[in-house]
MISE-793395 format. One line per field, with one value per residue (C-alpha): residue number from 1; residue in three letters; x, y, z. Coordinates in steps of 0.2 Angstrom, whole numbers. Example, Ala and Ser with C-alpha at 12.3 -4.5 7.8 and 13.67 -1.06 7.14 Angstrom:
<atoms>
resi = 1  2
resn = ALA  SER
c1 = 62  68
c2 = -22  -5
c3 = 39  36
</atoms>
This chain:
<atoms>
resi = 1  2  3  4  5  6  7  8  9  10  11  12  13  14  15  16  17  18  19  20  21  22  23  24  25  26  27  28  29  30  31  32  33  34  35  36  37  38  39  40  41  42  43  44  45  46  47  48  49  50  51  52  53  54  55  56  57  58  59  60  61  62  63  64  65  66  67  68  69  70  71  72  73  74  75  76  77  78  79  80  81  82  83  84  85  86  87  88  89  90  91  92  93  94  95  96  97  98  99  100  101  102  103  104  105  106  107  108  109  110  111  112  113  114  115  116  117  118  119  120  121  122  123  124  125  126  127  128  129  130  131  132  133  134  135  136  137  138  139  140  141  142  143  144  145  146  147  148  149  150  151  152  153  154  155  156  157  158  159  160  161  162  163  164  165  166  167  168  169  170  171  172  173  174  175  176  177  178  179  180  181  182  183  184  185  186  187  188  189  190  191  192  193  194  195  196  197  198  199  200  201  202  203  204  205  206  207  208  209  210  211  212  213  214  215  216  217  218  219  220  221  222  223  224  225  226  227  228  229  230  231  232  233  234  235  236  237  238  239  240  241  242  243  244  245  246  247  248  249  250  251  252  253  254  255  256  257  258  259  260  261  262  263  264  265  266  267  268  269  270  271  272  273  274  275  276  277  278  279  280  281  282  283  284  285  286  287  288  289  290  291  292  293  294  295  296  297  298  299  300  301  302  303  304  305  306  307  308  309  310  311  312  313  314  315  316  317  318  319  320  321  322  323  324  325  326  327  328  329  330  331  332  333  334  335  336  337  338  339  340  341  342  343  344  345  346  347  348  349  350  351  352  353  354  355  356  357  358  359  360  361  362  363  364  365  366  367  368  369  370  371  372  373  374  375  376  377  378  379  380  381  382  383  384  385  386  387  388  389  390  391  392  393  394  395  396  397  398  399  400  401  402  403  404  405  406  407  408  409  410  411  412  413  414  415  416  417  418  419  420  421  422  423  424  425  426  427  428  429  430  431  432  433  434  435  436  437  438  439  440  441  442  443  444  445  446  447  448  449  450  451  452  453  454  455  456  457  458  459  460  461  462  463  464  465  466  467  468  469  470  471  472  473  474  475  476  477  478  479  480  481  482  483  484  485  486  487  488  489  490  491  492  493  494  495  496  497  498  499  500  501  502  503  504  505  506  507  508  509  510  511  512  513  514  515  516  517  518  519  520  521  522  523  524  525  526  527  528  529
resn = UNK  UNK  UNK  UNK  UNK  UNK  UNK  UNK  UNK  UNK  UNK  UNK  UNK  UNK  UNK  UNK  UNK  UNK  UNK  UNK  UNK  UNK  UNK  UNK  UNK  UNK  UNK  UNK  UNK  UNK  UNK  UNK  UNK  UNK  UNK  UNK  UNK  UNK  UNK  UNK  UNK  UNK  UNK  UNK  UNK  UNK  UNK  UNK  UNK  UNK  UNK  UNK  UNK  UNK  UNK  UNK  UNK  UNK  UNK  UNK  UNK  UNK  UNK  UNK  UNK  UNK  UNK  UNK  UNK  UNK  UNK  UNK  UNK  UNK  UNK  UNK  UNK  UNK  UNK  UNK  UNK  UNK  UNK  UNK  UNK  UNK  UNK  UNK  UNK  UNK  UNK  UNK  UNK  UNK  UNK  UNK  UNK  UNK  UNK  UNK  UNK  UNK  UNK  UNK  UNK  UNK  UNK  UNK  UNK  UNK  UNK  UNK  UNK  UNK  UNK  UNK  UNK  UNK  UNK  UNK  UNK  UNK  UNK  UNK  UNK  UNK  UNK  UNK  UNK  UNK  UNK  UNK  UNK  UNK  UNK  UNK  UNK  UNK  UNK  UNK  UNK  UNK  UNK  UNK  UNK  UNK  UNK  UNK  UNK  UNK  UNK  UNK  UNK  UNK  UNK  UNK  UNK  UNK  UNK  UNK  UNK  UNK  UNK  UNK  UNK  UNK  UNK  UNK  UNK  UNK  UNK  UNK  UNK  UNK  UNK  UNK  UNK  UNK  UNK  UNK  UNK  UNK  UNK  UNK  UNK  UNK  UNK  UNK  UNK  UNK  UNK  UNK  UNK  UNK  UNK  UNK  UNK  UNK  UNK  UNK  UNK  UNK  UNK  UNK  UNK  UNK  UNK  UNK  UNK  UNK  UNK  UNK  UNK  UNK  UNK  UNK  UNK  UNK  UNK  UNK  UNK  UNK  UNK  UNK  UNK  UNK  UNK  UNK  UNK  UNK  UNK  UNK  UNK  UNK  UNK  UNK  UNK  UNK  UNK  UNK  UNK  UNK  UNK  UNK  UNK  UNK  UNK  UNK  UNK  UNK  UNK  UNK  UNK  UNK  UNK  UNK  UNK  UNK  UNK  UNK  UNK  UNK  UNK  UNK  UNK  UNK  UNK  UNK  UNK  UNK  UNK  UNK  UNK  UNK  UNK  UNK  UNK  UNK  UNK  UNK  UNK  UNK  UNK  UNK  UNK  UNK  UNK  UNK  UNK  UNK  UNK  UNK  UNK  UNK  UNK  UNK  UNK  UNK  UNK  UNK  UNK  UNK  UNK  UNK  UNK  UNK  UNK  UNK  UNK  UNK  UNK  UNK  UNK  UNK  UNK  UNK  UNK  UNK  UNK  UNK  UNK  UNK  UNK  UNK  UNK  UNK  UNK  UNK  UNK  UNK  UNK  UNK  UNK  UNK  UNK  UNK  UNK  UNK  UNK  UNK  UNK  UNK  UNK  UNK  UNK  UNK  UNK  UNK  UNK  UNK  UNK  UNK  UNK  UNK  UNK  UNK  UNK  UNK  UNK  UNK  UNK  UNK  UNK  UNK  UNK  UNK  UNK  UNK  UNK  UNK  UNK  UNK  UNK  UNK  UNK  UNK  UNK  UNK  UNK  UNK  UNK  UNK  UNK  UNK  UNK  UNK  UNK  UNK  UNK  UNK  UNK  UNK  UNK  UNK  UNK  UNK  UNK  UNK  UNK  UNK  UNK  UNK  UNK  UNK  UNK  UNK  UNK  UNK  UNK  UNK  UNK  UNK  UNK  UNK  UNK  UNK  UNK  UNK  UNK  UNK  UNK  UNK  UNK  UNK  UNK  UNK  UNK  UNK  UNK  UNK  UNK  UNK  UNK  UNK  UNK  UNK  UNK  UNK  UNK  UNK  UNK  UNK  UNK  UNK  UNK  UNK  UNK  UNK  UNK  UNK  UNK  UNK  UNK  UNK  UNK  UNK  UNK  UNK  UNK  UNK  UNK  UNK  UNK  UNK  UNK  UNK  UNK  UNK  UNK  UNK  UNK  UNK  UNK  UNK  UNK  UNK  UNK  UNK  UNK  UNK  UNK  UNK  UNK  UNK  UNK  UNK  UNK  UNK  UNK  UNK  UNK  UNK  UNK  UNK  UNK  UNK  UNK  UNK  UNK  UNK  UNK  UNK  UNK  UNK  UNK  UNK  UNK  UNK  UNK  UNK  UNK  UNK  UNK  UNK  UNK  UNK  UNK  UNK  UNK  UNK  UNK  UNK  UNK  UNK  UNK  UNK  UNK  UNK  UNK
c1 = -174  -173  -158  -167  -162  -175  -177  -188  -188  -178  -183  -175  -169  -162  -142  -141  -123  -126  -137  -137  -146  -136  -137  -140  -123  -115  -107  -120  -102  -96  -90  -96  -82  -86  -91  -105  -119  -129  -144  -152  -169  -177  -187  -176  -181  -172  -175  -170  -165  -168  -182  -188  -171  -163  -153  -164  -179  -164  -154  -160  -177  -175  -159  -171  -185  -170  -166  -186  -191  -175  -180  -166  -179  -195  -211  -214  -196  -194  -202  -195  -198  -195  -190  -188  -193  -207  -224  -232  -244  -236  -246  -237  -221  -224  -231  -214  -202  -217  -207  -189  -194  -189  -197  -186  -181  -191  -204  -214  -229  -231  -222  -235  -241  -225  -223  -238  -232  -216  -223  -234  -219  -216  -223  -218  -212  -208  -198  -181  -164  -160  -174  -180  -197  -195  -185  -196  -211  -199  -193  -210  -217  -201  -207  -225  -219  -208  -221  -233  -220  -218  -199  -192  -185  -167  -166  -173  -162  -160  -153  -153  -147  -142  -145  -142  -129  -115  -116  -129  -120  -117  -137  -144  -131  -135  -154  -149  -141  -152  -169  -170  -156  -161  -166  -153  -142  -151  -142  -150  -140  -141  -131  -127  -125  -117  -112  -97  -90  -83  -75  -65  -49  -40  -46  -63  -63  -55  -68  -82  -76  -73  -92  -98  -85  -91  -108  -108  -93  -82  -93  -108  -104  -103  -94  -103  -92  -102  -87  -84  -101  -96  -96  -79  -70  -78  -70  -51  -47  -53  -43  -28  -25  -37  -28  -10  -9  -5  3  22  18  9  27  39  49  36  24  28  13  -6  -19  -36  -46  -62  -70  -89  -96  -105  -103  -110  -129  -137  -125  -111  -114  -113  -98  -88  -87  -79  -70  -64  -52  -64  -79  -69  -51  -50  -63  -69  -52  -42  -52  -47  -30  -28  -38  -25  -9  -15  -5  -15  -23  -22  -41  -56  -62  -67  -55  -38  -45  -45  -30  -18  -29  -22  -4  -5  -11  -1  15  9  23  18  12  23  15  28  16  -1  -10  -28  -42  -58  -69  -73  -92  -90  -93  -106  -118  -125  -122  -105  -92  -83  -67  -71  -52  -63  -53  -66  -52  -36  -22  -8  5  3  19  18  34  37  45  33  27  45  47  28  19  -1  -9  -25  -35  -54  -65  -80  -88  -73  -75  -80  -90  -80  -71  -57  -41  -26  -11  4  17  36  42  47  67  75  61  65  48  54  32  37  31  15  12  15  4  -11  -22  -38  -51  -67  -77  -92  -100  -98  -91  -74  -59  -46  -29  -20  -7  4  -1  2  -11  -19  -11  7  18  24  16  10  -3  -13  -28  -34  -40  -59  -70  -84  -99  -111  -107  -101  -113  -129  -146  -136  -141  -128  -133  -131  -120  -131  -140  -124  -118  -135  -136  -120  -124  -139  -126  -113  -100  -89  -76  -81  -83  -70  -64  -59  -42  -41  -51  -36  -25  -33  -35  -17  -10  -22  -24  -9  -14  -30  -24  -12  -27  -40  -25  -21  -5  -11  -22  -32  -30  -44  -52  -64  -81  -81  -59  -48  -45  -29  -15  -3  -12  -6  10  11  8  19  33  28  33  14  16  0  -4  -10  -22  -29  -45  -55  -73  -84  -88  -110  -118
c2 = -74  -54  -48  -42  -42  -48  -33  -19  -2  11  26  41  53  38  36  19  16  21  6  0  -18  -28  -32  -50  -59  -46  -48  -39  -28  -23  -4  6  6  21  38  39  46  61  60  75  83  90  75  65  62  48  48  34  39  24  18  4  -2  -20  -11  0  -17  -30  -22  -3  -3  -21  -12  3  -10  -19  -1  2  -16  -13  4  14  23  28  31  47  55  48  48  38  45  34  42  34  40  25  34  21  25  24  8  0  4  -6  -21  -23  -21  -31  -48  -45  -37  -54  -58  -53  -69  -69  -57  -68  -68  -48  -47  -45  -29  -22  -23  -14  -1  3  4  16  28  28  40  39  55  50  61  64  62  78  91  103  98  82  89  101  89  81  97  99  83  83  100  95  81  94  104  93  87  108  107  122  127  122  109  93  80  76  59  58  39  37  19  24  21  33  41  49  56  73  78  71  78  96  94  90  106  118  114  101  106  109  125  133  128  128  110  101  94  86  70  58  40  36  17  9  10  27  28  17  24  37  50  47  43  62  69  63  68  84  86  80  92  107  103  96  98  80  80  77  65  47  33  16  0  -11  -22  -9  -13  -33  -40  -48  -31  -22  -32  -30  -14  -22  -39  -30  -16  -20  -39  -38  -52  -48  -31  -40  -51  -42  -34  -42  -52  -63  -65  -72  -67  -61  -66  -57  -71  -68  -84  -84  -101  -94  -83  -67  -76  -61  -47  -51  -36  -25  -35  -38  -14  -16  -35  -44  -29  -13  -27  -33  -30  -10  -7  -23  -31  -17  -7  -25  -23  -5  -12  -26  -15  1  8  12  30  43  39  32  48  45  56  49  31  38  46  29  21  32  31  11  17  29  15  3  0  -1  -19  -27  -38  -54  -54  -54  -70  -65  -77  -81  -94  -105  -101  -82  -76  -87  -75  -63  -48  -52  -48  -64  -55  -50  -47  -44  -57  -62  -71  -63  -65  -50  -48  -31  -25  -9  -1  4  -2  -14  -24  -22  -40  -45  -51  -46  -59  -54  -65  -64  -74  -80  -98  -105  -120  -114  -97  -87  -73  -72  -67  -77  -73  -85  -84  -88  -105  -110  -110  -123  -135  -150  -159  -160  -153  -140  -152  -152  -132  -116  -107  -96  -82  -84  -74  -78  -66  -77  -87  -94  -81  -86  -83  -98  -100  -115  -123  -136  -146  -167  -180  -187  -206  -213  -209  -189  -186  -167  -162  -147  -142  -124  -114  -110  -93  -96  -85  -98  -109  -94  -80  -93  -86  -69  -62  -55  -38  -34  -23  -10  -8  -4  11  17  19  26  39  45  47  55  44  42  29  17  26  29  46  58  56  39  35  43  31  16  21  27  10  1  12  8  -11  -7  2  -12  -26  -14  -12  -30  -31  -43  -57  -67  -87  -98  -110  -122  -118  -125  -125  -116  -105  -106  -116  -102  -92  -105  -105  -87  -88  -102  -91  -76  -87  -96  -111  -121  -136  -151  -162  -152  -145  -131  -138  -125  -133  -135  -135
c3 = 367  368  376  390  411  421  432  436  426  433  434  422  437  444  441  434  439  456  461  477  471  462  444  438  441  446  466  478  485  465  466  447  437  426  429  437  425  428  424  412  412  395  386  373  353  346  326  317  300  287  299  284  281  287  301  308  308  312  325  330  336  344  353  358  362  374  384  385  393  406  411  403  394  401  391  400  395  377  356  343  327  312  295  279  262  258  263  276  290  309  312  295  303  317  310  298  314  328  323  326  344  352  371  385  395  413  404  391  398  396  379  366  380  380  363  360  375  364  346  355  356  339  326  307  295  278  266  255  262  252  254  267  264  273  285  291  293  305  315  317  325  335  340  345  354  365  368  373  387  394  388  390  371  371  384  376  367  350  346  325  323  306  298  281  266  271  252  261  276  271  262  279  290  280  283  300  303  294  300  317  326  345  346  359  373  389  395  378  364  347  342  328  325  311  306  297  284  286  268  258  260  268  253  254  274  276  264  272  291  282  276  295  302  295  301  319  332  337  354  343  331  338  324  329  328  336  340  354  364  365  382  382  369  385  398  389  397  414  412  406  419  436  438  443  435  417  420  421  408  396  383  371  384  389  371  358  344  346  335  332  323  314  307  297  290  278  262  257  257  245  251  236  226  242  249  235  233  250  253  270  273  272  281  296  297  295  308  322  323  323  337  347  340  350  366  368  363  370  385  402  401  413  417  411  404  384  380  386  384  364  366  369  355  340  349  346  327  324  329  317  303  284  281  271  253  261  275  267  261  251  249  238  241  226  220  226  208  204  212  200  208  208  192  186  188  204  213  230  245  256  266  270  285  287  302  308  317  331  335  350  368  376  356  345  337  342  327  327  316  308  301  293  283  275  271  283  292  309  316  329  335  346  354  356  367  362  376  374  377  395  397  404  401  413  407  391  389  376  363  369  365  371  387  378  385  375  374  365  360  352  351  368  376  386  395  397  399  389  404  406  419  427  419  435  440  447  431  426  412  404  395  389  401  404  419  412  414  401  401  401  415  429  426  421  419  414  399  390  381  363  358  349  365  376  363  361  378  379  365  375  391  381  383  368  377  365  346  333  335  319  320  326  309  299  309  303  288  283  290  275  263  252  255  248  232  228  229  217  204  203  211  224  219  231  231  230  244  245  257  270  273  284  269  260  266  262  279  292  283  286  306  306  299  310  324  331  337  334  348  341  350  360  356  370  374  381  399  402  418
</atoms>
C-alpha cells in the first residue's frame, strides 16, 4: 500500500500544522511542535530533472503522488513538469511511472481516478542537461503554466528536483540559473534538490559546493539524505530533549558505547558496477548513519529554527577525532566480483565496522560503533544505547546483560528498553524483558509516511531542519577522507565473508574490544496485536 493518510485534502491556504482535527494517531490535545508554516500565494512548478530515471519513477513522483492524494498539494496551485532527454510524448511518461503510484490505504476504491487526476498535472519537456535549447523550452512551458494561473511575474515558485548523476550537477545547475530562474522577487523563489552522493571525498565534495555556490545562494540549495525524513531519525531530537527522562542519563557517566547499525540481506543485485566507484563507506556510513550519529550526539539548540538545529550538528562533526586503522574492520562478501561489472580486483568493502570517537565533555571515552553491510544475515537499521553496568550488583544479574535504549528505525519501527526485571513465580530469579513502543502495535492503522514525501514537503515550506548543509558536508567529509584514500591505495584490504553471515568475525571482535557487551539469550520479538 501507498503511503497515504486516510484523510481529506487540505486546502493550500490552509496552515497544515495548525489543524485543529487531529491527525491519524496522533492525541486529539497534541500542541504543533514546529514552526507553524505560512502558507505562500503564487502557483508552485515542481520540475523533476531526470523524469525517466529509476529515482524519479521509484521514489519522486510516487512521493509527489503521496503529497497530492493527502492534500498537501492542490491541483489548482501546482504543475509538475518532467524533464529528461529521451523524446517521449507526456502520455508515455505517465504510463512508465502509472505502476509504482501505489493505492493509498482507505482510498482504493478511487485510485485508478486519482491516478489519472495526478498524471493530469504532469507535462513532459525533453532536452540536454547541457544546452540552452532544452532549457528554454522548459522556461517556457513553466512560463505558460504561470500565466495561465494570473501569477503575478516574480511571485510563483520554482521547485527544480534534481534526480540525476551528480556529474551533472554543475551543467544543470548553470542551465538553471541562466534561463528558468524566477523572474524576480515579488515573495517567489527558486529552489534545488539535490541527492547524495555529494562528492567522493573532501576535494571533489568542496568542488562541487563550490560550482553550486557560485550559482544559487545556501537558502536555495536543499542536500537530500533521505535518512533525515524517517519516522523514528525524526522523532530523535523529540526523545532526547522533550522527556526528562534521558536528559541526566544521556553523557559519559552513564553509557557505555553506541552503536548505529545498518544491516542489508542482499548484495548489490545489478547495481555492482555503480556501487563498487563508491563502497559501504561513501553509500552508507559518510552520509545516513553519520547524520544519525550528530542527531543522537548533538547538544540541545537554542531553537528549533533550521539554522541552530544545523549549527550543533557540525559542532558534533567538527569534535570527531581521526579514525584510527586499529579500529577499522573492512569486509567483502564472497561472489561480490563474480558480477561482471565488477573488476576481479575490486578493493571495494561492501562491509565495514569503525569506532568513531567525539571529543568533547558530555561523550570523551564513549565508543560510536559504526557498522554497514551488504548480503548480511538480517535486514535492519538501528540504534543501540549500551548503558554502564549497575554498581554494586546485589542480584548477581550482570551476567545476563547490560540495560539498552533501542531504537529501530526499520523495518518494524521501535522503541524499547532492554531491563532487568524478576521472572514471574516464588523463587528470585532475573532476566532480560524490555519496556516496548513498537509502531505497529501502538499507533495501528497509522500509515507511516516515506521519507521522500516529508523532505519534499519540507523543501516546498522552506525548511532546511533536516538537509546537509555546506559546511556540515565538509565536516563529514574531512572525518573520512583520509579513511577513504588509505582503502583506494591499498593500505587497507577488506576481509572476505560468506552471504548470508554476520560479516567477518573480526567486526564483533572489534565492538567487543571497544567495550559492548553483547546479551546472550535474549532475542527482541516485535509484539502483534
Amino acid at each position: 500500500m501507498g503511503v497515504c493518510q486516510s484523510r481529506a485534502p487540505v486546502p493550500a491556504e490552509q496552515p497544515l500544522l495548525n489543524e485543529h482535527v487531529p491527525e491519524i494517531g496522533k492525541a486529539a490535545d497534541a500542541e504543533p511542535l514546529l514552526n507553524e508554516y505560512v502558507p505562500e500565494n503564487g502557483c508552485l512548478s515542481i520540475i523533476v530533472l531526470g523524469a525517466s530515471g529509476d529515482l524519479a519513477k521509484k521514489k519522486t513522483f510516487p512521493a509527489l503522488f503521496h503529497l497530492y492524494r493527502q492534500g498537501f498539494i492542490q491541483s489548482q496551485d501546482v504543475y509538475i513538469f518532467g524533464y529528461a532527454r529521451s523524446a517521449i510524448p507526456d502520455n508515455d511518461l505517465g504510463s512508465r511511472i502509472r505502476g509504482y503510484l501505489t493505492p493509498c490505504k482507505g482510498f482504493e476504491e478511487t485510485h485508478e481516478e486519482d491516478v489519472t487526476k495526478f498524471l493530469q498535472l504532469i507535462k513532459y519537456v525533453s532536452g540536454a542537461y547541457d544546452t540552452e535549447e532544452g532549457f528554454r523550452s522548459l522556461d517556457k512551458a513553466i512560463s505558460e503554466y504561470e500565466l495561465s494561473k494570473n501569477s503575478t511575474q516574480g511571485s510563483s515558485r520554482r521547485l527544480f528536483y534534481l534526480a540525476l548523476p551528480p556529474s551533472v550537477y554543475p551543467p544543470v545547475c548553470k542551465m538553471i540559473r541562466s534561463y528558468c530562474m524566477n523572474k524576480s522577487d515579488l515573495g517567489g523563489w527558486t529552489r534545488i534538490v539535490v541527492e547524495k552522493p555529494f562528492g567522493r571525498d573532501l576535494a571533489s565534495a568542496e568542488e562541487l559546493s563550490s560550482q553550486i555556490g557560485e550559482l544559487f545562494e545556501e537558502p536555495q540549495i536543499y542536500r537530500i539524505d533521505h535518512y533525515l525524513g524517517k519516522e523514528l531519525v525524526q522523532n530523535l531530537m523529540l526523545i532526547r530533549f522533550a522527556n526528562r527522562l534521558f536528559l541526566p542519563l544521556w553523557n559519559r557517566d552513564n553509557i557505555s558505547n553506541i552503536q548505529i547499525v545498518f544491516r542489508e540481506d542482499f548484495g548489490t543485485d545489478g547495481r555492482g558496477g555503480y556501487f563498487d566507484h563508491y563502497g559501504i563507506i561513501r553509500d552508507i556510513i559518510q552520509n545516513h548513519l553519520l547524520q544519525v550519529l550528530c542527531l543522537v550526539a548533538m547538544e540541545k539548540p537554542v531553537s528549533l529554527n533550521p539554522e541552530h538545529v544545523r549549527d550543533e550538528k557540525v559542532k558534533v562533526l567538527q569534535s570527531v577525532l581521526p579514525i584510527e586503522d586499529s579500529e577499522v574492520v573492512l569486509g567483502q562478501y564472497e561472489g561480490y566480483t563474480d558480477d561482471p561489472t565488477v573488476p576481479d580486483n575490486s578493493n571495494t568493502p561492501t562491509f565495514a565496522t569503525m569506532v568513531l570517537r567525539i571529543h568533547n565533555e558530555r561523550w570523551e571515552g564513549v565508543p560510536f560503533i559504526m557498522k554497514a553491510g551488504k548480503a548480511l544475515n538480517s535486514r535492519k537499521a538501528e540504534i543501540r544505547v549500551q548503558f554502564k553496568e549497575v554498581p554494586g550488583d546485589i542480584y548477581k544479574c550482570q551476567k545476563q546483560g547490560r540495560n539498552e535504549f533501542v531504537i529501530r528505525l526499520q523495518p518494524s519501527e521501535a522503541m524499547y528498553m532492554k531491563l532487568t526485571v524478576k521472572q514471574p513465580g516464588l523463587e528470585m530469579t532475573t532476566s532480560q524483558s524490555e519496556l516496548d513502543l513498537s509502531y505497529g502495535q501502538r499507533y495501528h492503522g497509522t500509515i507511516i509516511p516515506e521519507a521522500y514525501e516529508r523532505l519534499i514537503l519540507d523543501t516546498i515550506r522552506g525548511d532546511q531542519q533536516h538537509f546537509v548543509r555546506r559546511d556540515e558536508l565538509k565536516a563529514a567529509w574531512e572525518i573520512f577522507t583520509p579513511l577513504l584514500h588509505k582503502i583506494e591505495r591499498g593500505e587497507m584490504k577488506p576481509l572476505p565473508y560468506k552471504s548470508g553471515s554476520r560479516g567477518p568475525e573480526e567486526a564483533d571482535k572489534l565492538a567487543e574490544k571497544a567495550g559492548y557487551v553483547q546479551t546472550h539469550g535474549y532475542i527482541w520479538i516485535p509484539p502483534t496485536l
